[in-house]
C-alpha positions, 0 to 999 in steps of 0.5 A, a space after each residue: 611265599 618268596 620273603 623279599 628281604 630275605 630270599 633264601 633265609 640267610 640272615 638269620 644270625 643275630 647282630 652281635 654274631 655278625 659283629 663278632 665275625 668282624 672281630 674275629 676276622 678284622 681287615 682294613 684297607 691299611 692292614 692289606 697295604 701293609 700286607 703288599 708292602 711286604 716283600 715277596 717271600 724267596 721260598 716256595 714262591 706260587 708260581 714261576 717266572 712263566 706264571 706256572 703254578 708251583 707244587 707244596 704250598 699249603 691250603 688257603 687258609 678261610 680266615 685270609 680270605 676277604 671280598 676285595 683286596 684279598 691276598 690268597 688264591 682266588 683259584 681255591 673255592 674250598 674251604 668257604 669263607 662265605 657260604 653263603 653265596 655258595 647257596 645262592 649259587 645253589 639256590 639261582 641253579 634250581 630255576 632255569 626258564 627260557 622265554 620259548 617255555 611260555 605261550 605269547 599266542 594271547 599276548 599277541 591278540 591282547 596287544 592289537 585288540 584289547 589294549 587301549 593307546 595308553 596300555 600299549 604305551 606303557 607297555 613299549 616303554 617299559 620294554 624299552 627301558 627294560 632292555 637296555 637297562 638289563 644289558 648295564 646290570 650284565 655288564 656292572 656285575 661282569 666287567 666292573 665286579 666280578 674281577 675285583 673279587 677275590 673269594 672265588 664263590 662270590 664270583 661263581 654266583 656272580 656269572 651265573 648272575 651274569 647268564 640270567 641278565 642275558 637270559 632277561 635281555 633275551 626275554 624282552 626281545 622274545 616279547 618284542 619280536 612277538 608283539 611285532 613292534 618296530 625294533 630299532 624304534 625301541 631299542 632306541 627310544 632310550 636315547 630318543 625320550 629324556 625320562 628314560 634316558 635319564 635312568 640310563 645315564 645315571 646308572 652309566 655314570 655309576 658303571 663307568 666310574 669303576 670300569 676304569 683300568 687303573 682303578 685301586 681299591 687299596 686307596 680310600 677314595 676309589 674303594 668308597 666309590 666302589 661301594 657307592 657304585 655296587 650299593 646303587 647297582 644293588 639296592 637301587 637299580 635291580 632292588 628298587 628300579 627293577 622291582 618297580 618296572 615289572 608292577 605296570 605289566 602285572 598291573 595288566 597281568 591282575 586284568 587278564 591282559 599280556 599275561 605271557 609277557 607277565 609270567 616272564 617277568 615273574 621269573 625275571 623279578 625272582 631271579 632280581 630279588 636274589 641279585 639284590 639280596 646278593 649285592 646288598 649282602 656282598 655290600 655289607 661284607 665290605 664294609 665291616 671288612 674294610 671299615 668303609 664310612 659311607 659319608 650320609 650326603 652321598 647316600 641322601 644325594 643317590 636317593 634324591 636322584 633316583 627318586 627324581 628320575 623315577 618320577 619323571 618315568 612314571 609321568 611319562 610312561 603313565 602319563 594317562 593312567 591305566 585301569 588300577 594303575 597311576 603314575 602316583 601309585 608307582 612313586 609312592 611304590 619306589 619310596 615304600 621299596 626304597 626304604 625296605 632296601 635302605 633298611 637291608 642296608 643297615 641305612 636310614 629310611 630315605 622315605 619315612 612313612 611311606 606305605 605300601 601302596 601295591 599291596 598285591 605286588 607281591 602276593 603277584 609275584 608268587 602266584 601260583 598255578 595248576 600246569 597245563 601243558 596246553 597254555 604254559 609251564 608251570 610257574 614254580 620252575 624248579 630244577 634238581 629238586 625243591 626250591 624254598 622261596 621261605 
């Protein structure tokens, strides 16, 4: 079974391990200063006056690599400082899934003439916020992240993460088209109805904070931003909120309702548990390489907001609860993630002593399925060989 925590058995190493990795490789935002104060070397520069790479340099050394404010070629992949990510690269490019692959032939009779006002209303609000917010999570990782990496395997994983937020984005069309729903009126419901559009907001105000041009990850203040923004994209918005938002639709999905919309969220919610895995241990990094304190309000104040917005979708989307299915059910299932993400983190729980209130989430989210190639492929999609979700 898929391990939430740990998707691809990575974090294995003992604290003192991860520890000694920081002592061996120590970098502070003053250290990578220091280093650009320095003057250029007259000898053997790397490229010439036209940008053309020069001949005879040595290999980049793993130890001079780091995350962010690396000083060495971001064009040489080997050898890995981190490789780690080189095996979620790996790993995310064993599964490959397109929404053609699955039937939404039932979905379709389901949603005229088996789901009740208050299903089909959580069912078109969850796809209106879905598409909008999968389009903000492509854009964090591709314009505001991925250039301000300088090891080149973070970056490799990072657009293919970039290629499944797409392949997402495309999947809650292929239902809305399907279903027939009125395209224009959901797209944009997030700019029509508050307690999306508050989602939506908060998750801008991260995005565009460090989408600036002139942004300096070398100075103090724009570095911790930088890691709020990423520890919030992360551990929040694709490792809370996207994690919740497909619980309604399986909600269905356990009754034998919209189960092709269902599937295609089970392949979605795996590819999201690897980015927030990723992010989350990206997050980390650079922070023990950086020696970034994050000031406790700042991560008190997130929580409290994003426990806020989340509280307000649920009473609206699930303004009148569904068969097995409530408002409350889906609070009390953010606060219970959230402290599995907090906890990841190496942070406080915001939420302490909450229970797990989805006890079949994740039992769901694995589900396994004999194939018919009459109904729909099989749900364990892998390509080039096995693929251990253990």
């Amino acid at each position: 079974m898929l391990n939430w925590d740990d998707p691809l058995g990575l974090n294995t190493k003992p604290a003192t391990q991860v520890e000694e990795e920081k002592t061996v490789h120590p970098q502070t935002v003053e250290q990578t200063l220091d280093a650009l104060n320095q003057p250029e070397p007259t000898t053997a520069p790397l490229a010439d006056s036209a940008g053309a790479p020069v001949l005879g340099q040595p290999p980049v050394r793993v130890e001079d690599k780091r995350v962010i404010n690396g000083l060495t070629d971001v064009n040489q992949l080997a050898p890995f400082r981190y490789p780690w990510a080189w095996e979620f690269f790996l790993n995310a490019n064993k599964n490959h899934w397109t929404p053609l692959d699955i039937n939404m032939a039932q979905d379709v009779q389901d949603y005229q003439h088996k789901l009740t006002t208050e299903e089909r209303h959580v069912y078109e609000n969850v796809l209106s916020y879905l598409t909008t917010s999968d389009i903000l999570a492509m854009r964090n990782i591709g314009l505001a992240v991925m250039e301000k990496m300088t090891a080149p395997e973070l970056q490799i994983y990072q657009a293919r993460q970039v290629f499944e937020e797409a392949m997402h984005t495309w999947t809650y069309q292929h239902c809305i088209e399907t279903i027939g729903l009125d395209q224009s009126e959901i797209y944009n419901r997030y700019r029509v109805v508050p307690e999306i559009n508050q989602k939506i907001q908060i998750a801008n105000r991260r995005l565009n904070s460090v989408l600036r041009p002139d942004i300096d990850l070398n100075d103090r203040d724009e570095l911790n931003n930088f890691v709020l923004s990423y520890l919030f994209f992360a551990g929040v918005f694709e490792g809370c909120w996207f994690y919740n938002g497909f619980s309604p639709i399986f909600s269905l999905q356990r009754r034998g309702l919209m189960k092709g919309t269902a599937e295609q969220f089970q392949y979605i919610m795996r590819d999201e548990v690897l980015h927030a895995s990723f992010g989350i241990r990206v997050v980390k990094q650079i922070i023990l390489e950086n020696d970034v304190t994050l000031d406790p309000k700042d991560i008190r104040d997130m929580w409290d907001e994003c426990e806020a917005a989340e509280v307000d979708y649920a009473n609206y989307i699930l303004r009148d609860p569904i068969l097995g299915y409530s408002a409350e059910d889906h609070i009390n299932q953010f606060r219970f993630v959230a402290n599995r993400r907090a906890r990841q983190l190496n942070l406080d729980e915001p939420f302490p002593g909450v229970e797990c209130t989805l006890t079949w989430l994740d039992e769901q989210a694995n589900i396994r399925k004999e194939k018919n190639f009459f109904e729909t492929r099989v749900t364990e999609y892998q390509t080039g060989g096995g693929l251990s979700w253990d």
